[in-house]
N, C-alpha and C positions, 0 to 999 in steps of 0.2 A: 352564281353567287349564293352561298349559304345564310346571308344575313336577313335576318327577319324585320318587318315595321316593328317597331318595339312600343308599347302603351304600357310600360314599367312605370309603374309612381315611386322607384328609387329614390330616395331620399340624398339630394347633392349635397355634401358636404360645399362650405366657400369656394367660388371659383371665380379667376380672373379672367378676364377677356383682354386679348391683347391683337390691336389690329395692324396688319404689316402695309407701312407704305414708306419701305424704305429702298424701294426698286428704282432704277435706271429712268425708265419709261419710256425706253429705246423704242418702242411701236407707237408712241405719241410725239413723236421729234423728241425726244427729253424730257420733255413736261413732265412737272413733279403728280404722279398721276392720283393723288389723294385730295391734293388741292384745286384740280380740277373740277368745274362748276356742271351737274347735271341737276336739272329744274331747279334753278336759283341758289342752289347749293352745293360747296364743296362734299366730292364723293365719301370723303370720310363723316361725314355731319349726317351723310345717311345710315354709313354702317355703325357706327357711335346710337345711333339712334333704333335702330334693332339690335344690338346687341346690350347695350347697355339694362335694361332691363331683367335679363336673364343669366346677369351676372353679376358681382359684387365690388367689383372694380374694375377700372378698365386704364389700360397702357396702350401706348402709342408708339410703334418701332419705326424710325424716321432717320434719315441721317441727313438730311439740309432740309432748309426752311425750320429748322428747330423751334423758332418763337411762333413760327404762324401755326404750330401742331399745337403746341401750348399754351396759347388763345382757347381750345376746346375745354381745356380745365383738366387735362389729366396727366401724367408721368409721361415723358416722353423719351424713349429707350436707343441708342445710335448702334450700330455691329461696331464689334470691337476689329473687325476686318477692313479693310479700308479698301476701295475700289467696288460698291457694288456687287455683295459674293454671292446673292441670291439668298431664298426665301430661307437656308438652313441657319444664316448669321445672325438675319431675322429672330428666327427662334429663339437662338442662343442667347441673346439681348434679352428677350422679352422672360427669357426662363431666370436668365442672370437676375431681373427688377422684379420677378413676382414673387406677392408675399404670398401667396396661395399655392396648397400642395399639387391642386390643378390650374391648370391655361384651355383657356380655350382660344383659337385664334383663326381669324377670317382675312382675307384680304381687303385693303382699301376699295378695292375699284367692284366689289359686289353689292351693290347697294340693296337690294331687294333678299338678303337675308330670311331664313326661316324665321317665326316668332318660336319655337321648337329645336329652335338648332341643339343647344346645349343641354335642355332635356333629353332628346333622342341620343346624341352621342353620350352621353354619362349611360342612360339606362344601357347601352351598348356596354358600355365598361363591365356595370355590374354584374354582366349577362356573363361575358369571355373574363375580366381580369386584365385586360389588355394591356399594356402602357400607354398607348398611342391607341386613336379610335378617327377615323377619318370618313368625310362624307361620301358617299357614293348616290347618284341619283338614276342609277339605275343601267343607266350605259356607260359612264364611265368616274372613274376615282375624284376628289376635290380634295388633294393632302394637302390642298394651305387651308383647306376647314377643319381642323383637325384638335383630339383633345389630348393634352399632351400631360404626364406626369414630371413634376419639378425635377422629381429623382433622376431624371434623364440628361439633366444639366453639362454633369462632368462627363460624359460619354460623348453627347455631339459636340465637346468642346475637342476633345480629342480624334474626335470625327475628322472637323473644320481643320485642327493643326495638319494632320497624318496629307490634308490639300485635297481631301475629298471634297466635293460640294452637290452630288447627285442625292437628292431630299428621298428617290424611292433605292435606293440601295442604305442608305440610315434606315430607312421604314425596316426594310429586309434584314434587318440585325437586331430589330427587338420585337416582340410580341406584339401583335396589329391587330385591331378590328376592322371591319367597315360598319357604318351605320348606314339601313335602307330610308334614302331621299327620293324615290321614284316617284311617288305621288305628287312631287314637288321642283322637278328637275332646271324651272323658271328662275328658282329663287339661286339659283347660282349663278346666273347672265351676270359677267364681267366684264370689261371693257378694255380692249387692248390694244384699238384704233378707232378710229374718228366712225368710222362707218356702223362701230360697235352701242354708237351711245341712238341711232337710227334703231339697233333693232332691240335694243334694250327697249326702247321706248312701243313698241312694235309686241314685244313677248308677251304673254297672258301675264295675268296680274298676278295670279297665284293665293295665297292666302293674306 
């Protein structure tokens, strides 16, 4: 991997955050996995809470429990897809509702977020020019951390039509960065069954 830690003071132009919990949750029985409760709080009231800071607004891509994501106080975005299409529909939603030229976006079930996420990937941006800039912690990729330009809207909408839905062959058709999270590779511990919120709890703390 060619990507560098970056300590760019790049000046961010407004960006949105936009968090995806609009998945199945087929590795939790169904459970809608945002509203799922770790240390007294639903998973998304954690990521809402490291992200929101280091951003300018923040959306919600959801597509059931609608009023309970709307309770948090923000926009809350459904895929115009129907059935669960994966994280790319997601997207699509959250690109569709943001009034900002940049997204940045994390999933629900990462609660232990960088306080640096969206510094590092911008300064990455200004580095390559990328359209898309995605985490990587060193061993391996995080494309649902990823920062994504508006402009890219009408293209994975045509992606999603053409009945594509693989998130790294989209990555593979526009200009990509990674941003180096190695120093940090804890703060992406997600949750994708029961035995997971055990070692979450278990992980280094990180920063």
């Amino acid at each position: 991997m060619n990507e560098i830690r970056n300590g760019s003071r790049a000046t961010k132009p407004p960006l949105t955050g936009g968090i995806l919990a609009g998945g199945r949750g087929s590795r939790l029985g169904g459970r809608d996995k945002g509203l799922v409760e770790w240390r007294g709080r639903p998973l998304v009231a954690h990521v809402i809470e490291r992200l929101e800071p280091q951003v300018d607004g923040i959306l919600i891509s959801a597509n059931r429990h609608l009023d309970d994501y709307r309770r948090f106080g923000y926009p809350v975005a459904s895929d115009a897809l129907d059935g669960f299409q994966g994280p790319l529909a997601g997207f699509a939603a959250l690109l569709g509702a943001c009034p900002t030229d940049w997204l940045v976006t994390a999933p629900c079930d990462s609660p232990r977020l960088p306080p640096d996420l969206v510094a590092r990937l911008w300064a990455r941006q200004c580095e390559t020019g990328a359209e898309i800039v995605i985490a990587h912690d060193g061993q391996r990729r995080h494309p649902a951390h990823a920062l994504l330009s508006r402009a890219l809207r009408d293209d994975l909408e045509d992606f999603l039509a053409s009945g594509e839905r693989r998130i790294g062959l989209w990555y593979a058709r526009r200009k990509m960065a990674m941003a180096d999270f190695s120093d940090c590779p804890e703060a992406f511990a997600n949750i994708n069954s029961s035995d997971d919120f055990a070692a979450l709890e278990s992980a280094p703390q990180g920063k």
